[in-house]
Structures are given as structure tokens and as C-alpha cells.
Steps between C-alpha positions, in 0.01 A plus 500: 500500500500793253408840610223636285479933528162609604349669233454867596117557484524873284804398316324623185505836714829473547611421140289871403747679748775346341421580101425865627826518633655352199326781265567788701863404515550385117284865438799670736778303250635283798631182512404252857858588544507870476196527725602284764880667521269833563300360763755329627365176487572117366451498148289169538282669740345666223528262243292306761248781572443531089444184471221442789674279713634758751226747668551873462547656864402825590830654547653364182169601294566865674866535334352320172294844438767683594769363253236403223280825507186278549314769690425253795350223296703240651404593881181549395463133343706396830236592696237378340628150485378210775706465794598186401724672254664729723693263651835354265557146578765453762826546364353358151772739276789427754412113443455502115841677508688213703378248251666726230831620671841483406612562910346505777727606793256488847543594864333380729479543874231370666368210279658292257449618124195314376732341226675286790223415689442121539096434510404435882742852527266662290222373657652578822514866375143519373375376788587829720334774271301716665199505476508102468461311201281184433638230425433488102626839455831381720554143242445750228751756571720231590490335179532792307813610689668140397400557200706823486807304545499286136698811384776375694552198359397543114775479259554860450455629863599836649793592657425519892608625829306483841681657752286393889570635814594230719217638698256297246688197609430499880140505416329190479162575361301191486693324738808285538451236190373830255824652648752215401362417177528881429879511607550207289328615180683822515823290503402342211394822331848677577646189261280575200738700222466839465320534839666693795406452866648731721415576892562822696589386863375642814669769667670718215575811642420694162172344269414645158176356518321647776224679301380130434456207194534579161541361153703615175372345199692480128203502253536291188583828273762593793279752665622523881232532747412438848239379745439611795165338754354630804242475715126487300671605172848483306679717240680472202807720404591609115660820603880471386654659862287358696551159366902646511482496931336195505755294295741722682368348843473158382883528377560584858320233663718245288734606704410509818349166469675138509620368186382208313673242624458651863155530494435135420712414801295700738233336357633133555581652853130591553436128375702358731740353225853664612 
């Protein structure tokens, strides 16, 4: 079943924002580039914004006037547009970057990384949002997320690590079946080529990743970002040193955490297979 994107109902409104932020910045003699590295944002977060697919937030639109001179035309067409607008689709940029990347390094620690997820898992895990779902929205979400996961196994796919605390693997979200068939696709995951699977055991006395589950992302022109979700909203890096602690972090966890090989035998252990 293909997912079909609802149609935003004032994307025409949207598309306006976006060629006024295009002229103001070609009138300043900036490149997408240029302005983003001075706001300190992804560069395809305003290519997306110019070309109506992205909505213009408030803060963003604030900084826009500031860097472009625009004498507050961009808050002022902000907040004049229909709520509807105001709110970016959830994690839409981070997403359309995945399909795109070169890398994706992730680290996870209290779900698996919806790139690994079997179906029923995901399911599992859309099942305990709060406030609930129904039961459309759940199969659509769900089918979407499996969708996510072609990248892996195109002919061309990125380079990947997932690195999981082991406390994701005591969890059995959806129950004892959902659990095993998880534990088992991940095995068969940590064989594809150019894939790493790598756990971080319980009980380390020293954890780089304490400040919680992130992503580093290689874009297809070698731009290094990251990603970085929390509750009722996420984020996404382009700042050079910030990006800098992040990778230096995940270098850390690679070693604090089983190796390769190691990591598939805990999970065969959790499987019951050794």
C-alpha cells in the first residue's frame, strides 16, 4: 500500500513565503548556501522553504529579516498564514535527507532505529503514542516507516552504523513473538554489507551517550550533519562544532560498545541460540 502525502490545504500560501524568501535573498547576493551557513541552518532547509514544501516558522522567519534586511516581512507573512502552516511536517527534512545520504551513523537508546524495525515492531511502537492513535493513522505510519528501509537494500545504499543500548533489547514491546522476530531480523540486518550493528551492554561504568539518541548523516555532496529528536519536536544540526562533539561522542561509543561479531552473539544469546 503506497503512502500518498496529504496535500497541505494553503500550500499555494506556502509556495508565496517561499518565492519572497528567494527574492529577498538573490536581492542580498546570497547563495541557499551562504544564507543557511549564517543562520546556521541545513542548506536544504531552505532550499525546501523556497520552494513551498517546507513552512516558514516564526523563529526562522525572525532571523530571515535579520540577515536579509527584509524589514519584518517574513514574520509578518508568518503570521498571517493558517495554522495549518505553522506546523513543518514531522521530521519531513530529516527524512528526505536519509533517502539522500551518503552515512548515516545512529544511536539509539531506547527504541530501535526505525530503519531496523520489523513491521509488528513498528506497530508495536505506534501503538503507545500518547495521546493514542487510531488505528488508520497507526497502519499508515507503519507502512511508511518500512518504507524508509528500501534505502538499505538498493544497489547504491549508504554506509551504516546503529549502535543500541542493550537496554532496547530487554524490551519486548508488542510482546514475546514481535520480540523474537525483532531479534532475528536484526541478525539478519547485522549480515547485510556495509551495515554495522553494534550493542552497548548494561552496566558500563563510563557512557558517552547519556544526553540521549542521535543521528550523523553524510549528505550526498558530503555535507556532515546531525539529527537529534525529542519529546514533541526534533532538531537538525549544520553547525560545523557542534556536529564536531557529536561525531566525537559517537567515536566514543564505538568503543565502549561490543564489536561486531560480539554483538551478534549476544544477540543469538538473547535468542536462545548459544
Amino acid at each position: 500500500m503506497a503512502v500518498r502525502k496529504r496535500p497541505r490545504k494553503n500550500a499555494s500560501a506556502m509556495r508565496m513565503v517561499g518565492a519572497l524568501v528567494a527574492r529577498f535573498r538573490r536581492n542580498a547576493g546570497l547563495t541557499q548556501r551562504e544564507l543557511a551557513e549564517r543562520l546556521m541552518v541545513a542548506e536544504v532547509t531552505i532550499a525546501s522553504i523556497e520552494q513551498g514544501v517546507r513552512p516558514l516558522l516564526p523563529d526562522l522567519a525572525e532571523s530571515l529579516d535579520q540577515v536579509l534586511g527584509s524589514q519584518g516581512a517574513m514574520a509578518v507573512a508568518v503570521a498571517n498564514m493558517p495554522e495549518v502552516d505553522l506546523v513543518p511536517l514531522w521530521a519531513a527534512e530529516f527524512l528526505d535527507l536519509e533517502r539522500e545520504a551518503l552515512g548515516l551513523s545512529s544511536y539509539q537508546n531506547q527504541v530501535l532505529p526505525g530503519l531496523l524495525q520489523t513491521r509488528a515492531y513498528a506497530r508495536a511502537v505506534f501503538s503507545n503514542d500518547v495521546p493514542a492513535l487510531t488505528r488508520d493513522e497507526i497502519e499508515l505510519r507503519v507502512e511508511a516507516r518500512i518504507q524508509r528501509q528500501e534505502i538499505l537494500h538498493r544497489k547504491d545504499p549508504p554506509r551504516a552504523c546503529f549502535i543500541l543500548s542493550e537496554a532496547i533489547l530487554v524490551d519486548r514491546l508488542g510482546g514475546d513473538a514481535v520480540y523474537t522476530e525483532q531479534l532475528r531480523s536484526l541478525q539478519e540486518s547485522a549480515a547485510i554489507p556495509g551495515l554495522t550493528v553494534q550493542v552497548v551492554p548494561l552496566g558500563r561504568t563510563f557512557h558517552a551517550g547519556l544526553s540521549g539518541p542521535f543521528i550523523l548523516i553524510e549528505t550526498a555532496d558530503h555535507q556532515r550533519l546531525a539529527y537529534v529528536e525529542a519529546q514533541r519536536g526534533s532538531q537538525l544540526i549544520a553547525a560545523p562544532d557542534e556536529v564536531s562533539i557529536l561525531e566525537h561522542k559517537y567515536a566514543m561509543l564505538r568503543t565502549q560498545a561490543l564489536n561486531p561479531q560480539e554483538s551478534r552473539d549476544l544477540l543469538s544469546r538473547l535468542l536462545g541460540e548459544q
